[in-house]
C-alpha positions, 0 to 999 in steps of 0.5 A: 102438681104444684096447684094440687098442693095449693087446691089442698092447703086451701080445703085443710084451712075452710075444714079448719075453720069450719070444725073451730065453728062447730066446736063452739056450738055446744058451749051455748046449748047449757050457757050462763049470762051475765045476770045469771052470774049476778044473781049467784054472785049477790047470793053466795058473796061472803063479803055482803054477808059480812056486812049484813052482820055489821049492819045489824050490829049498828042496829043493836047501838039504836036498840041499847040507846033506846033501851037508856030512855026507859026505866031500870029494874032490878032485884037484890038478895042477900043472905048472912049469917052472923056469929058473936063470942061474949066473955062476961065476969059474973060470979068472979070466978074467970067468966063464962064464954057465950055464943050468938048466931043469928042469920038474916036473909033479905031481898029486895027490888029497885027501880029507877028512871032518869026524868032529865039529863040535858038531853043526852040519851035522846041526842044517843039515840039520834046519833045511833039512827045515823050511824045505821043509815050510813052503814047502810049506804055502806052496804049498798056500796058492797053490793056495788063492788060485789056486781062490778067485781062480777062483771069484771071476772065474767068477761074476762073470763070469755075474753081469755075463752075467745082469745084461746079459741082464736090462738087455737085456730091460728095454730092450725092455720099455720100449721096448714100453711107449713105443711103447703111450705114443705110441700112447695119447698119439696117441687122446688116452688119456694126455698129453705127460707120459707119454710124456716120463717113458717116453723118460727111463726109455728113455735111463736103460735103455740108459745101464744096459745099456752099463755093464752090457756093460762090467763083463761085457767086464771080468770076461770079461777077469779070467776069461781071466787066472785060468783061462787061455782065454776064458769060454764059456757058464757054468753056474750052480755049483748046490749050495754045498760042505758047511761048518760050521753055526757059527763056532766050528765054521769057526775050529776048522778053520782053526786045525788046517788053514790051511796059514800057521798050519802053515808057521809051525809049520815055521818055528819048529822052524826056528829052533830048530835054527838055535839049536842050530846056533850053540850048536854053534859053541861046539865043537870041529871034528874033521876027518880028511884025507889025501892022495897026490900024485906029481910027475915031474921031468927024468932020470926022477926021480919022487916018490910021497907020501901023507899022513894026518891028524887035526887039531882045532881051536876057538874061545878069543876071537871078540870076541863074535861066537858069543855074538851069533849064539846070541842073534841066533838065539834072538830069530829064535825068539821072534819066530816065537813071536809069528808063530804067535799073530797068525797064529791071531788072524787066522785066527780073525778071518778065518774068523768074519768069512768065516762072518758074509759067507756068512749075510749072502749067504745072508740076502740071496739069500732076502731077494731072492727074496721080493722078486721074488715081490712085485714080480712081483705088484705089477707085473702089478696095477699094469700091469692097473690101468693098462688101465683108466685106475686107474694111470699110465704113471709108476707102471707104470715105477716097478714095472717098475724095482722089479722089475727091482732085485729081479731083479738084486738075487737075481742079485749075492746068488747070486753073493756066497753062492757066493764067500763060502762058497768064501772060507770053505771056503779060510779052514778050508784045505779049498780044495784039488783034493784036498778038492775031488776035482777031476781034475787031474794034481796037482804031487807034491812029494816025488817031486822031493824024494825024489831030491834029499834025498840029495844025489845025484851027476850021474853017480849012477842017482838024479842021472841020474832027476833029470835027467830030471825037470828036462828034463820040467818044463822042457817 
C-alpha cells in the first residue's frame, strides 16, 4: 500500500511538471523581442517628442539671429484729420467764427541695415548654433534613458513572468507532496508533524505566489508605460550586446561618446561667444536707413520725400553696466569649465561602477547556475532517501525550497546581467537605434534645421516647405 501511495505521488509531480512545460509553449507562438519592444518603445515615447519640439525650438533662436544680420523693412501710414476754429474782429461788430477742416493721409516705407556693431549679431548667431548642438546631445541622451528604461521594464517583466510560473508549480508540488503526507500519515508511515510542517510550507507557497502575481501586474503596467501597448509573451533577449573587456576600456568610451560630456562641450563654446558678444558691446554701431513716404492732402495737394542716412552711435558712460555684463559672461565660462570636468569624473565613475554591476550579474548568474545543478542533485537524493524512511518529509521541504531559491535565484541574475550591460552600453553612449541598428523611422534633426537656419520668410518656397513640415509633425 505504502509504495502504491509513493509510486502515485511521484506520477502527480512529472504530470505537473510536464503540463507547466506545455502550458508555457503557446507564449512563444505570438511573442515580442527586446528590439521589438525597442522599436515601439522609440516610436510611441512622449518624452522624446518632447524633446524634438524643444530642439526645434533651439533652431528658431539660429533662425531669429540670422534673421538680426539682414535688412529691416517696414511700412507706416497715417491718417488725420484736422480741424481748426478761427474768431476774427472785422467790421466791429463782435466777429465772425470760421471753421477749417483739413484731412491729410500718408504712407510710407523704411528700411534700415546695420553695417557694423562690434560683432554682436554675428557672435549670437555662433552662440545659437551651439546652443542647437548641445540640445541635441540632449536628445541623444533621451533616447538613451527611452531604451534602457525599456530594457529595464522588459525584463522585469519576464522575470516576475518566470518567477509566477516557478511559484506556480512549486504549489502544485507541494501540494503533491501534502497529499502523499496525509496519505502516509494515514498507514501510519510518518505522524501529525509531518503533515502540519507540509500544511505551513502549503500556506507559505501561496503567500509566495500572490506576491509574485502582484510584481508580475506591476512591471506588466511599468511595460505598458515604456513601450506603449501591453506585453504580450516576452522572449528571452539571448546574446548580450558586445562591450569592452575592461573598465579602462568602458570609461574611455564614455568620455569620447557620452552625449552630457559632448553637449558640454557646446555649451562652453557657447559661452564664450557670448563673451565676445558683450566685449562687442564696447563698439560702435553703424546702421544705414532710409525712407519714402508720400502724404495727400485737400485740393490735390501731395508730397513726395524720401530720405537716406548713415548714423553711428556708441557708448562713453554706462555706470558699470558693460563691464559687468563681460564679466558676468566670463564667469558663465569658467563655471562650464568646471561642468565639463565633473561631468568627465561621473562618467568615468558611472561607467567603471556599470562595468563592476555587470561582472558582478555575470558572476551571479554562473554562481546560480551551478547552484541549481547541486540543489537538483541534492534534491532527488533526499526525496529517494525519503522513500525508504532515511529521510523526513521536513527535509524533502528543505530541499525543495533550496531548489526552488536557486532557480529564482538564476531567474533575477539573468535578468540583472541583461540590465547591467545595456546600463553600461548606454554609460560609453552606444544606446542609440543607430549603434543598435534598430528598424525605425528615425527623428533627423537637420532636415528641420536646414530650413530654418536661414531665417526664411512665410511667403519664401523654404518657408512654404517648412509649413509643411510643421503641419506633418503636428499629425
Amino acid at each position: 500500500m505504502i509504495d502504491v501511495i509513493k509510486k502515485r505521488s511521484f506520477a502527480n509531480k512529472s504530470a505537473v511538471f510536464a503540463a507547466a512545460v506545455f502550458l508555457t509553449i503557446p507564449q512563444f507562438l505570438n511573442a515580442d523581442t527586446l528590439r521589438e519592444a525597442m522599436v515601439k518603445a522609440y516610436n510611441s515615447s512622449g518624452l522624446l517628442e518632447q524633446n524634438r519640439a524643444l530642439l526645434r525650438a533651439a533652431d528658431e533662436d539660429v533662425a531669429v539671429a540670422a534673421s538680426a544680420m539682414s535688412g529691416v523693412l517696414g511700412w507706416t501710414s497715417n491718417i488725420t484729420r484736422r480741424k481748426t476754429q478761427a474768431l476774427s474782429d472785422a467790421g466791429g461788430f463782435g466777429g465772425q467764427k470760421t471753421d477749417t477742416v483739413a484731412n491729410t493721409a500718408s504712407v510710407g516705407l523704411t528700411a534700415s541695415l546695420t553695417l557694423y556693431d562690434g560683432g554682436r549679431n554675428k557672435y549670437a548667431l555662433e552662440a545659437a548654433k551651439e546652443a542647437v548642438l548641445s540640445t541635441r546631445q540632449t536628445l541623444v541622451g533621451v533616447e538613451q534613458q527611452v531604451l534602457l528604461s525599456t530594457v529595464s521594464t522588459y525584463m522585469e517583466v519576464l522575470r516576475s513572468r518566470k518567477t509566477v510560473t516557478l511559484r506556480q508549480n512549486n504549489l502544485r508540488v507541494i501540494k503533491e507532496e501534502l497529499r502523499a503526507a496525509r496519505d502516509r500519515f494515514e498507514v501510519g508511515e510518518v505522524t501529525k508533524t509531518d503533515v502540519a510542517l507540509a500544511e505551513a510550507r502549503l500556506a507559505a507557497s501561496v503567500s509566495a505566489l500572490a506576491v509574485a502575481e502582484g510584481e508580475r501586474a506591476q512591471a506588466e503596467e511599468s511595460y505598458k508605460q515604456t513601450v506603449g501597448s501591453s506585453p504580450k509573451g516576452l522572449t528571452a533577449p539571448g546574446r548580450l550586446p558586445k562591450l569592452p573587456n575592461s573598465a579602462a576600456a568602458s570609461k574611455k568610451s564614455a568620455v569620447q561618446n557620452h552625449p552630457d560630456i559632448i553637449a558640454v562641450q557646446h555649451d562652453i563654446k557657447q559661452a564664450e561667444y557670448n563673451m565676445k558678444r558683450a566685449e562687442g558691446a564696447y563698439h560702435p554701431t553703424v546702421s544705414l536707413s532710409s525712407s519714402l513716404n508720400y502724404t495727400d492732402q485737400e485740393a490735390d495737394d501731395f508730397q513726395r520725400s524720401g530720405s537716406v542716412s548713415l548714423s553711428a552711435e556708441g557708448p562713453i558712460y554706462t555706470g558699470g553696466r558693460l563691464p559687468a555684463l563681460l564679466r558676468q559672461a566670463t564667469a558663465r565660462r569658467d563655471a562650464q569649465r568646471s561642468v565639463l570636468h565633473l561631468t568627465r569624473l561621473r562618467l568615468e565613475q558611472e561607467a567603471g561602477s556599470a562595468f563592476a554591476l555587470l561582472q558582478m550579474a555575470r558572476s551571479g548568474r554562473e554562481a546560480s547556475e551551478e547552484q541549481i545543478r547541486a540543489s537538483r542533485v541534492a534534491f532527488e537524493g533526499v526525496r529517494e532517501e525519503a522513500k525508504v524512511g532515511a529521510r523526513t518529509t521536513l527535509d524533502v521541504l528543505n530541499a525543495e525550497q533550496e531548489l526552488l531559491d536557486a532557480q529564482a535565484g538564476l531567474i533575477s541574475a539573468e535578468a540583472d546581467e541583461q540590465i547591467a550591460a545595456y546600463r553600461l552600453l548606454a554609460q560609453m553612449g552606444k544606446l542609440t537605434v543607430d549603434d543598435l541598428n534598430l528598424p525605425v523611422q528615425k527623428y533627423d534633426p537637420l532636415e528641420y534645421y536646414n530650413l530654418v537656419k536661414g531665417a526664411p520668410t512665410a511667403l519664401s518656397k523654404r518657408g512654404k516647405q517648412l509649413d509643411k513640415v510643421l503641419r506633418a509633425i503636428s499629425k
